[in-house]
C-alpha positions as CSV (number, residue, x, y, z in Angstrom):
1,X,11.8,-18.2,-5.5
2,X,8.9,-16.7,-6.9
3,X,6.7,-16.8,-4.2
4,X,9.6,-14.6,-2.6
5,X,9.9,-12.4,-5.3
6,X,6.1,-11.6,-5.1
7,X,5.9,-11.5,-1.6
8,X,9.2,-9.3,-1.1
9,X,7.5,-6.8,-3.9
10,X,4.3,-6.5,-2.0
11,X,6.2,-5.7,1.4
12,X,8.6,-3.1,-0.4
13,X,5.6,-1.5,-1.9
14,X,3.7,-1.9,1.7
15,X,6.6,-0.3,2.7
16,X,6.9,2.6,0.7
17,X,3.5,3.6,1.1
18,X,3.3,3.4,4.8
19,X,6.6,5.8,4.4
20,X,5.8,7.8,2.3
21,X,4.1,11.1,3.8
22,X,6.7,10.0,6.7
23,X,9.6,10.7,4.7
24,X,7.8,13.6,2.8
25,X,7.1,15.6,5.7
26,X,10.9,14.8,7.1
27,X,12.8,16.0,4.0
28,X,10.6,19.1,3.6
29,X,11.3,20.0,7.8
30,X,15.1,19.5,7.2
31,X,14.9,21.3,3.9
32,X,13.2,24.1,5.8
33,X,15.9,24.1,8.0
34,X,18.5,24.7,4.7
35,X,17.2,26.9,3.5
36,X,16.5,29.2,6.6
37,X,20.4,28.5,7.5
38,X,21.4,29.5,4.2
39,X,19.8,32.5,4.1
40,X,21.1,33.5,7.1
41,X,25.1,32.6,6.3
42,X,24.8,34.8,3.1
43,X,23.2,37.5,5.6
44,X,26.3,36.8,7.7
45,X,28.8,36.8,4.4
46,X,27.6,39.4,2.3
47,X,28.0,42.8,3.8
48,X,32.0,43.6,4.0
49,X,33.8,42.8,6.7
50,X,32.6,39.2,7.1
51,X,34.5,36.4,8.8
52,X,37.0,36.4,6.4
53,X,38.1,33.9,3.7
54,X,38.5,30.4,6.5
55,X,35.5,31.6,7.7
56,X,33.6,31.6,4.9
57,X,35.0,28.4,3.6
58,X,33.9,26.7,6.9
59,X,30.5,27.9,6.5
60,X,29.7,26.6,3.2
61,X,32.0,23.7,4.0
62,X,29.4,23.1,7.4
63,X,26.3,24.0,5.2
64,X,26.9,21.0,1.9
65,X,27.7,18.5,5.1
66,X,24.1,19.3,6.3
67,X,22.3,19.0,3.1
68,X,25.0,16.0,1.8
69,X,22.2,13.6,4.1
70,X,18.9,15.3,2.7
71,X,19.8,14.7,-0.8
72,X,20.9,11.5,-0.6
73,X,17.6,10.5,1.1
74,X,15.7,12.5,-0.8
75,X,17.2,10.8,-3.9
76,X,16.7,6.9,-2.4
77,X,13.4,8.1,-1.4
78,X,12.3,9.1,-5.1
79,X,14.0,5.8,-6.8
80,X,12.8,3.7,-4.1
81,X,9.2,4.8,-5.0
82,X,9.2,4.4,-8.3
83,X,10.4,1.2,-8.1
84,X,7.9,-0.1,-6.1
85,X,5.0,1.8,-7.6
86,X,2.5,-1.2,-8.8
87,X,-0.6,-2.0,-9.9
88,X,-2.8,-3.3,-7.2
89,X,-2.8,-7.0,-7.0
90,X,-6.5,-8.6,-6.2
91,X,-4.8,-11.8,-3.8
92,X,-2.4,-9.0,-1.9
93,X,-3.1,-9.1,1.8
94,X,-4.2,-5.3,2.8
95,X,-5.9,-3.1,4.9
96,X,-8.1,-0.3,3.8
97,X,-7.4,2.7,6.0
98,X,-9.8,5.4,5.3
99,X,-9.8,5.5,1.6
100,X,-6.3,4.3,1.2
101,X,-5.5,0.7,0.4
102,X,-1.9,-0.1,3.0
103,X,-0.5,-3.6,2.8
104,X,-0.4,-5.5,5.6
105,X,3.0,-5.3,6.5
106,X,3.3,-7.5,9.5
107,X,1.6,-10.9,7.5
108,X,4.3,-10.3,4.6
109,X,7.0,-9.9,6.6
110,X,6.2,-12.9,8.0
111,X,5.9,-14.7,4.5
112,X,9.0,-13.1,3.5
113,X,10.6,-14.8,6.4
114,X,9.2,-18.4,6.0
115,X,10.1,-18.5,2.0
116,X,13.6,-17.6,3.6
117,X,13.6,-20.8,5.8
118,X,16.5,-22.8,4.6
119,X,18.2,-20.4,2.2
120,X,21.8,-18.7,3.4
121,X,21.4,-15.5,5.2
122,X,18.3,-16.8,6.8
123,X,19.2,-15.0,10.0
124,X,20.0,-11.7,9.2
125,X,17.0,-11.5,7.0
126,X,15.0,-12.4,9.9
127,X,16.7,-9.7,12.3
128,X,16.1,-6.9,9.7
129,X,12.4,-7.7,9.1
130,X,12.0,-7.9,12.6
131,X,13.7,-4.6,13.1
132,X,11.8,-3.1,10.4
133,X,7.8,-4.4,11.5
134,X,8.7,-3.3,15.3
135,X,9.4,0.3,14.2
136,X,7.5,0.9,11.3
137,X,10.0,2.1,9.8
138,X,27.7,-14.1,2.1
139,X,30.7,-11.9,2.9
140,X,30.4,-8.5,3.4
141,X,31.0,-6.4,0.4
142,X,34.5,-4.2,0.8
143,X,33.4,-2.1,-1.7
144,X,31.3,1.0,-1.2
145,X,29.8,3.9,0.8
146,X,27.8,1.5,2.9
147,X,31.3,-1.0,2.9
148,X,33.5,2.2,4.3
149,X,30.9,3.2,7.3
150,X,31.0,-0.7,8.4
151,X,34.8,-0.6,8.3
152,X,34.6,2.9,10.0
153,X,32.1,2.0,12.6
154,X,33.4,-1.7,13.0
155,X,36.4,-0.8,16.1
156,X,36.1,0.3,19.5
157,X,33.4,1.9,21.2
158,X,31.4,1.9,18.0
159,X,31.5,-1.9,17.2
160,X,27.7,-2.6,17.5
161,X,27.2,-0.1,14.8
162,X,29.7,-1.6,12.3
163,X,27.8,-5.0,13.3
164,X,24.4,-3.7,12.0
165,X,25.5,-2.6,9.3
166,X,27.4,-6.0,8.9
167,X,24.2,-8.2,9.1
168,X,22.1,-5.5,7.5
169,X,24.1,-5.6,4.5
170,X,24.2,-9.3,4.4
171,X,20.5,-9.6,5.0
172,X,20.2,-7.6,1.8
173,X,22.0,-9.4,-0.2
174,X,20.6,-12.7,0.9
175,X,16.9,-11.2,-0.1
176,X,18.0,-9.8,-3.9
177,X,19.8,-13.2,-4.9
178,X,17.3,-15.5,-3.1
179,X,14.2,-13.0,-5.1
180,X,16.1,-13.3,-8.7
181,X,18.5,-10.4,-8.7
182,X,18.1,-7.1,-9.7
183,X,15.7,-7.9,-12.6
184,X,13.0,-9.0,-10.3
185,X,14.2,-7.1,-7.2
186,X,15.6,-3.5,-8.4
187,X,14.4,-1.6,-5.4
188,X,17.3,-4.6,-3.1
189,X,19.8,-2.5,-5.6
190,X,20.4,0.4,-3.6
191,X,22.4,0.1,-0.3
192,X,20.5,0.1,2.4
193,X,23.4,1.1,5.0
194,X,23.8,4.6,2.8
195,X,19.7,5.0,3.3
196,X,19.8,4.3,6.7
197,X,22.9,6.7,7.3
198,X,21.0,9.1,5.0
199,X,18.2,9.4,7.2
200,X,20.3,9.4,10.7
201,X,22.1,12.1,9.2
202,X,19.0,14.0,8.2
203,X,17.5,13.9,11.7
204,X,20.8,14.7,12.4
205,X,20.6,18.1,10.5
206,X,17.3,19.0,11.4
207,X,18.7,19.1,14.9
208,X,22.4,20.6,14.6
209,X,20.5,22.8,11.4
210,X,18.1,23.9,14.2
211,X,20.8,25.3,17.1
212,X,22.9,26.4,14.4
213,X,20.0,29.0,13.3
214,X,19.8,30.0,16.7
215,X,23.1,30.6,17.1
216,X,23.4,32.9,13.8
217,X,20.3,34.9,14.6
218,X,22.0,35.9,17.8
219,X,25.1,37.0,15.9
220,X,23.1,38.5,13.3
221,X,21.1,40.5,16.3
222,X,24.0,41.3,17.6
223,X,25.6,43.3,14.6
């Protein structure tokens, strides 16, 4: 267990290095994007004659469902590096990349996987690692943000999603209880379904963010 404690620490903090400027760069795009859109519903509320009270409510309602996404990533993103930041370790597999020092995340992934061998949850920990190197990038709790979008994606058309989410949130819990619990694993605390959701949705409102600026400039032009 403690050879996948140490091993799961050095591929979370692998991790959050490799993602950070990533992630950075993301949140400060779709912030942009707020903050232009913002500025250009209060250009479109303020002067009298506006689009009325349902309007105005649908507005604001449409703008805190576009940031909702940003700030929960941008939240997750903050604890997850501080709870990974780390002295460097002399016997840590890495690569030295210019001047910065990046762990190798492909050889403990790998590691992270073998100490897994054996242990329940053994295959969904392997799916998820794999899933994670190739981009880069129990029983299911019922409780939960991350519990409700697996319920809500879980029927019909969108079953593969609620599946994911299913063995992704299994996965998770197979790594923090197999690497100690929360004392030795804090950054395994947070949910990784909401994180994942947090950043589809921020992609998500740096796109919709994007047309919907278009869209009010015309209108703005156009009064």
């Amino acid at each position: 267990m403690s050879s996948l404690s140490e091993n799961l620490g050095a591929f979370a903090r692998g991790g959050a290095q490799l993602l950070r400027f990533p992630t950075a760069f993301l949140l400060g795009w779709a912030t942009l994007v707020l903050v232009v859109l913002t500025w250009q519903v209060w250009a479109l509320l303020a002067p009298a004659g506006g689009p009325g009270g349902l309007g105005t409510a649908l507005l604001i309602a449409f703008l805190a469902l576009l940031a909702l996404p940003v700030l929960v990533l941008g939240l997750r993103r903050r604890r997850w590096l501080r709870l990974t930041e780390a002295p460097a370790s002399a016997d840590r597999p890495t690569v030295v990349v210019g001047s910065q020092e990046l762990i190798r995340i492909d050889s403990l992934s790998d590691k992270v996987e073998d100490d897994m061998t054996g242990i329940e949850g053994e295959e969904d920990v392997r799916a998820v690692m794999d899933a994670f190197t190739e981009v880069q990038l129990p029983e299911v709790s019922r409780r939960g943000a991350g519990a409700r979008m697996t319920r809500m994606f879980g029927v019909g058309r969108l079953a593969v999603i609620g599946r994911v989410f299913g063995r992704m949130e299994r996965a998770q819990r197979a790594l923090l209880t197999a690497a100690g619990g929360p004392t030795k694993a804090p950054y395994l605390v947070d949910d990784l379904r909401v994180t994942v959701a947090a950043f589809v949705g921020t992609l998500l409102t740096i796109g919709v963010g994007g047309l919907s600026i278009l869209v009010l400039a015309a209108v703005l032009l156009s009064r």
